[in-house]
C-alpha positions in Angstrom: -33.1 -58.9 12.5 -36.3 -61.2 11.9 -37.0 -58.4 9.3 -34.3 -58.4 7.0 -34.1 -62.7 7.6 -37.5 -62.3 6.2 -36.6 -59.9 3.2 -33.8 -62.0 2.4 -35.8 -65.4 2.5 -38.3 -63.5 0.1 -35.1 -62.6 -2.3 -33.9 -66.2 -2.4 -37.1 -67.8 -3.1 -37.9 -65.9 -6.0 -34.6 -66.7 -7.1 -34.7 -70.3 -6.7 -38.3 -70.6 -8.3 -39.4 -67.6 -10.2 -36.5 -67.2 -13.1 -35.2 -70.7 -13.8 -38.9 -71.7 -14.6 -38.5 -68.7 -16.6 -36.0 -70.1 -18.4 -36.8 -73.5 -19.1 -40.3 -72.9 -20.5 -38.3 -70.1 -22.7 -35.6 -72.8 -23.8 -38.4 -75.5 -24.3 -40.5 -73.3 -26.7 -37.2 -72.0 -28.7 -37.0 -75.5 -29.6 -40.5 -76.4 -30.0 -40.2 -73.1 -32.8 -36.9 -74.5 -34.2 -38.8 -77.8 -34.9 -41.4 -76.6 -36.6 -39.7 -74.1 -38.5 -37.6 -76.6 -39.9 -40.4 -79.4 -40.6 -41.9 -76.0 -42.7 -38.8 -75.5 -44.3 -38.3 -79.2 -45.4 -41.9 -79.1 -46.5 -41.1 -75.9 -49.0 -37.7 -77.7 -50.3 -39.7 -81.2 -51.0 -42.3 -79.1 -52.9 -39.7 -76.8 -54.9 -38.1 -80.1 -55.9 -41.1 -81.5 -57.1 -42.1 -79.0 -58.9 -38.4 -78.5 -60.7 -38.6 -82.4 -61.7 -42.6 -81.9 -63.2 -40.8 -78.7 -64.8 -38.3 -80.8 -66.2 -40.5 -83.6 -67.7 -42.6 -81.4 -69.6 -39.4 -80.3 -70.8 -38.3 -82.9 -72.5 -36.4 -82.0 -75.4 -32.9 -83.3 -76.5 -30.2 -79.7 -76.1 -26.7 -79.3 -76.5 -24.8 -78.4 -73.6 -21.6 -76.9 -73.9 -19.5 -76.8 -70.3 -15.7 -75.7 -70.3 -15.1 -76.1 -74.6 -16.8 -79.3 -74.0 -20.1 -80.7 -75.8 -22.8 -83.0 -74.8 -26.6 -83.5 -75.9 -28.4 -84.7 -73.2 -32.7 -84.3 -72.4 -33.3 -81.0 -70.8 -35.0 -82.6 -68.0 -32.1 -85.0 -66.9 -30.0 -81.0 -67.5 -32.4 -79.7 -65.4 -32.3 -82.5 -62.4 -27.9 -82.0 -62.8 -28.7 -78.5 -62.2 -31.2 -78.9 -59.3 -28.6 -81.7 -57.5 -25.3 -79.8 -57.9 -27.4 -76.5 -56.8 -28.1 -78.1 -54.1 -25.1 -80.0 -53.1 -23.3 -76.0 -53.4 -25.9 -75.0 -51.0 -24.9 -77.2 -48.5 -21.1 -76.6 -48.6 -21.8 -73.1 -48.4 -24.0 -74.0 -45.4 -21.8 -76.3 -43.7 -19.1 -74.0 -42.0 -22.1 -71.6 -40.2 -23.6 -75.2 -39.5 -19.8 -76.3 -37.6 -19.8 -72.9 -36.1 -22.9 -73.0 -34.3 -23.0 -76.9 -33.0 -19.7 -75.1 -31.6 -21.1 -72.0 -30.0 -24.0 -74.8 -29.0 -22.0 -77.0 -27.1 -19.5 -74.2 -25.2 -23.2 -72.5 -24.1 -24.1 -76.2 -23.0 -20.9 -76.6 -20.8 -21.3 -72.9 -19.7 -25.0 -73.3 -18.7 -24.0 -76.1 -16.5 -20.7 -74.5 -14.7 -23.8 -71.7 -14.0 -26.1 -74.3 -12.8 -23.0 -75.7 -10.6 -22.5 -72.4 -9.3 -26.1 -71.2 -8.6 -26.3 -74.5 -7.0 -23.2 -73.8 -4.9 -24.7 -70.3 -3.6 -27.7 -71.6 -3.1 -26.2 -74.2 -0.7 -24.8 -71.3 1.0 -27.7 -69.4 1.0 -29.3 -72.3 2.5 -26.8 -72.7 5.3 -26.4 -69.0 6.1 -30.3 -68.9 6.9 -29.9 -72.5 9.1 -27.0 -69.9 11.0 -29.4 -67.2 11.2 -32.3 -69.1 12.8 -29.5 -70.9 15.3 -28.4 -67.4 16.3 -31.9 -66.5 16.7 -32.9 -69.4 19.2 -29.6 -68.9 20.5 -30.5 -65.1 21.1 -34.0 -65.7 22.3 -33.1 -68.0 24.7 -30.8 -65.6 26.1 -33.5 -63.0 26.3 -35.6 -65.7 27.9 -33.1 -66.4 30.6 
């Protein structure tokens, strides 16, 4: 009986310590890498727009546009800018329905992580009473034995 009181404490504590450490170091350098991937990326994007407005300044020589049977001369470098903002504006419209969809699988994982955390909580509760039985019915034994 002491034996498997002692396996299980073992068991439990590993479970209460060992893994959701685990996890919270692995969450906190997910988003530590999410951070700096995305300072990296905004870096890239500055200098690519940079060097699409220096490109566009060297450029600058008067052309005709012609968009949907309609003409306009403008500089190629303010063309090139229009380009460079509407290109960019497309790419985040394109972006913004995988960026709802996630913030949306985000949050339910948020409310799911805490009904876990309210439920490991809840057996862990019972784990602890169940061992605050087994030592009772020990003493209680062992003072049977004694009598």
């Amino acid at each position: 009986m002491i034996a498997l009181y002692s396996q299980f404490n073992t068991d439990t504590s590993v479970l209460t310590s060992g893994n959701c450490e685990y996890n919270h170091s692995q969450a906190t350098h997910w988003s530590e890498r999410s951070s700096s991937t995305m300072q990296i990326f905004s870096i890239i994007a500055v200098l690519v727009a940079l060097l699409a407005v220096v490109f566009a300044f060297e450029n600058a020589v008067t052309i005709s546009v012609t968009f949907f049977n309609v003409n306009f001369e403008a500089s190629l470098a303010i063309v090139l800018i229009l380009t460079l903002g509407i290109g960019i504006l497309i790419g985040l419209l394109v972006s913004i329905p995988s960026i709802i969809q996630r913030n949306s699988r985000i949050s339910k994982y948020k409310v799911k992580i805490v009904e876990l955390e309210n439920e490991s909580n809840e057996y862990l509760e019972t784990i602890t009473h169940q061992r605050q039985r087994i030592e009772n019915l020990e003493r209680h034994l062992s003072f049977k034995d004694n009598q």
